[in-house]
N, C-alpha and C positions, 0 to 999 in steps of 0.2 A: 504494500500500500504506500501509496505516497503521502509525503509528511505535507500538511495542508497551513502548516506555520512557516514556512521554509522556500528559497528560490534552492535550485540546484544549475548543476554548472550548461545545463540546456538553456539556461539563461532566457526561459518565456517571459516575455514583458509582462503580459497579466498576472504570472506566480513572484516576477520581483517587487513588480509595483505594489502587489497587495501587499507582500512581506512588508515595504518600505510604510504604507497606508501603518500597518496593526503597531510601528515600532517609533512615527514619527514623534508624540511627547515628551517620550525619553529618552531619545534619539540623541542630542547632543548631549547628554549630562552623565549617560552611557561609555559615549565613544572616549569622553573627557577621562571616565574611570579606567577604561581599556587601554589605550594609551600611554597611560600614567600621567595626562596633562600634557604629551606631546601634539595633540591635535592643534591647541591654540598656538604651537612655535609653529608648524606648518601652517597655520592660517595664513598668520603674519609673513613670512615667506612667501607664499602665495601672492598675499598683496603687494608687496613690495619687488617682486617680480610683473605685478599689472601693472602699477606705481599709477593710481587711478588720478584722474584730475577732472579738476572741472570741468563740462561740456561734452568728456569725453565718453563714447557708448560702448557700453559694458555687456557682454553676453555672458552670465552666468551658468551654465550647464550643470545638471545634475547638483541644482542648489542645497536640495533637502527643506529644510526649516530657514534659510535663509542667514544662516552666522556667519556665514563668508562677504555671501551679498550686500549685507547692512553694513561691513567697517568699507566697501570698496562707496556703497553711497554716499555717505557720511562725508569724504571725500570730494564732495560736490560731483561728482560722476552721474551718468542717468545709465542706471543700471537693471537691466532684466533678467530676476532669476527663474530660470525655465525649470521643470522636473516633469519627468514623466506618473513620480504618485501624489494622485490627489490629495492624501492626507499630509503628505507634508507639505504642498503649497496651501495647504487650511492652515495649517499652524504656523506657517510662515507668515501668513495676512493675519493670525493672531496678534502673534507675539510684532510682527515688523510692518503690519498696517498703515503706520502713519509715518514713518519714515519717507520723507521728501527723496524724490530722483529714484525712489525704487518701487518694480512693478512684477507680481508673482502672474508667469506665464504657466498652463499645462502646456510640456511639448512632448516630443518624443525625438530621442537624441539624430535616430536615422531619416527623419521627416521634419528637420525642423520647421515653424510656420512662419517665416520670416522670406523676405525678401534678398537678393543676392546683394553684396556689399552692404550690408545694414552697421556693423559694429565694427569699431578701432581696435578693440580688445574681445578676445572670446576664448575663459577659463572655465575649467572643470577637475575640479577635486573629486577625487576616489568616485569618482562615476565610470567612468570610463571601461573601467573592470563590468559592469554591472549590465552595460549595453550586448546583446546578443552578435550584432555585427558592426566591433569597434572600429572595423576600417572606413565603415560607410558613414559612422558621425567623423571620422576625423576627416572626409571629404564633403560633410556639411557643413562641420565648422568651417571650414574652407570657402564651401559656397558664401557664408554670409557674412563673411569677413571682407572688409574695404584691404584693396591693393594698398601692400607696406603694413598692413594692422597686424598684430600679435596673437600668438597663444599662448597660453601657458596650462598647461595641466600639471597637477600633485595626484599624485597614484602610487599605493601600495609598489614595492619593487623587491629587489632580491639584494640586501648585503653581500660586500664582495669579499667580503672578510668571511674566513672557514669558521674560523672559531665563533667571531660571534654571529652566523648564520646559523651557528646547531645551539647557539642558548635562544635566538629567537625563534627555532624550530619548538624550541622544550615550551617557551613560552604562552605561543599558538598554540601549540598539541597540548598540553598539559595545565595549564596556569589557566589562560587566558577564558577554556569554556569552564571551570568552576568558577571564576569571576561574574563570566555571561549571566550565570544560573543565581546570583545575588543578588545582579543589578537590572537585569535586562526584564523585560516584560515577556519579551518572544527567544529565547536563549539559544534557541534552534537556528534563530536567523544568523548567529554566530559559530557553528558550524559551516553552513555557507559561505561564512566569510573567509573562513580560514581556506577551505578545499577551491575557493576564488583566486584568494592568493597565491596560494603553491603551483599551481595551474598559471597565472599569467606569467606573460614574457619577462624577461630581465630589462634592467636598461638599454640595451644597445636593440635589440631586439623593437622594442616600442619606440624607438626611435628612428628604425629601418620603416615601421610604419608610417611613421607623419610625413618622412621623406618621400614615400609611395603615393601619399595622398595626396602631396603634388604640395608641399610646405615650402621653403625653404630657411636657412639659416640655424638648422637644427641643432640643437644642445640640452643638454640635459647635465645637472647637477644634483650629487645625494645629500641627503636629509638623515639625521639619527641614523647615519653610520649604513644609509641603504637600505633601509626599513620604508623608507618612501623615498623619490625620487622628481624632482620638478625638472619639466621637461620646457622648454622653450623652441620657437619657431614663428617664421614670420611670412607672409605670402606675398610673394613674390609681387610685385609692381607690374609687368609683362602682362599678370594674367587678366586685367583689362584689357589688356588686346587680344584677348582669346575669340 
């Protein structure tokens, strides 16, 4: 029988997005325990790799609750954070409603509903893993990004280090789902996460990708020793004359 609390690595949008729907409350306050409070240093990195400004248009992908989206507003930026589950764009117009320059989209990462060149910037945190076919959103991000605008994605990766690869293995495997089953609402959804992550590619790897998807100026730097990895890239000027 299939577990009915849980995405698996068939990655159906309707079994992730529900997952994401039953777990958006506690979602951030969760991931902050799981972590160990490294989610807010990758925030912050994240941002300061957008380095958001006034005026400037923000495509936020795979926003969740909107924690990311609200410090890139704040910013004076006009910022749109997309998600494909309803429940976390509900609790993102909760909690981040009134926040000036920011606007909660439902999209779907392989269909985004945005028009071609729309945004300067177009980031997504740990989404990216979660999409059933990642090549096809890194060729929408692509589409809706202005010639010269940026990417940046933060996503889970693979420490190059031996050693501390197999204490984050112990971590995952052992630590991390008795912690799930303390904090978590849906603790199953963290199994998922884990058999998510040992399954995706390494850095060089996701970076072969963005390159494919027709990016350029591809880079990527680690984060906590390779535990996540923020990737960079920027779209080519040319491809207005396509």
């Amino acid at each position: 029988m299939t577990d009915s609390h849980r995405a698996d690595l068939g990655k159906d949008p309707s079994r992730v997005s529900g997952m994401f729907d039953r777990v958006a409350p506690a979602y951030d306050r969760t991931n902050t325990v799981l972590s160990l409070g490294n989610d807010r240093l990758w925030r912050v990195a994240t941002t300061r790799a957008v380095a958001p400004r006034r005026g400037q248009k923000v495509l936020d992908l795979a926003a969740g609750t909107g924690a990311s989206a609200v410090s890139l507003a704040r910013s004076g930026a006009d910022v749109t954070a997309a998600d494909f589950s309803a429940g976390m764009i509900a609790e993102g117009k909760r909690r981040y409603g009134d926040v000036p320059n920011l606007a909660f989209v439902q999209a779907d990462a392989t269909d985004l509903p945005f028009p071609d060149d729309t945004f300067d910037t177009v980031t997504m945190s740990f989404g990216l893993r979660n999409v059933n076919e990642p090549k096809k959103a890194l060729a929408e991000l692509l589409r809706v990004t202005k010639p010269g605008g940026a990417l940046v994605i933060c996503e889970f990766s693979h420490p190059p280090h031996p050693a501390f690869r197999s204490l984050y293995r112990f971590y995952n495997d052992r630590v991390l789902p008795l912690v799930a089953k303390a904090v978590s609402s849906n603790a199953e959804a963290y199994d998922y996460l884990n058999e998510s992550i040992r399954h995706w590619p390494d850095q060089r790897e996701l970076s072969r990708w963005v390159r494919e998807a027709g990016w350029g100026s591809v880079a990527y730097r680690n984060l906590t020793f390779g535990i996540v990895a923020l990737h960079r890239a920027t779209k080519p000027r040319e491809a207005a004359e396509r």
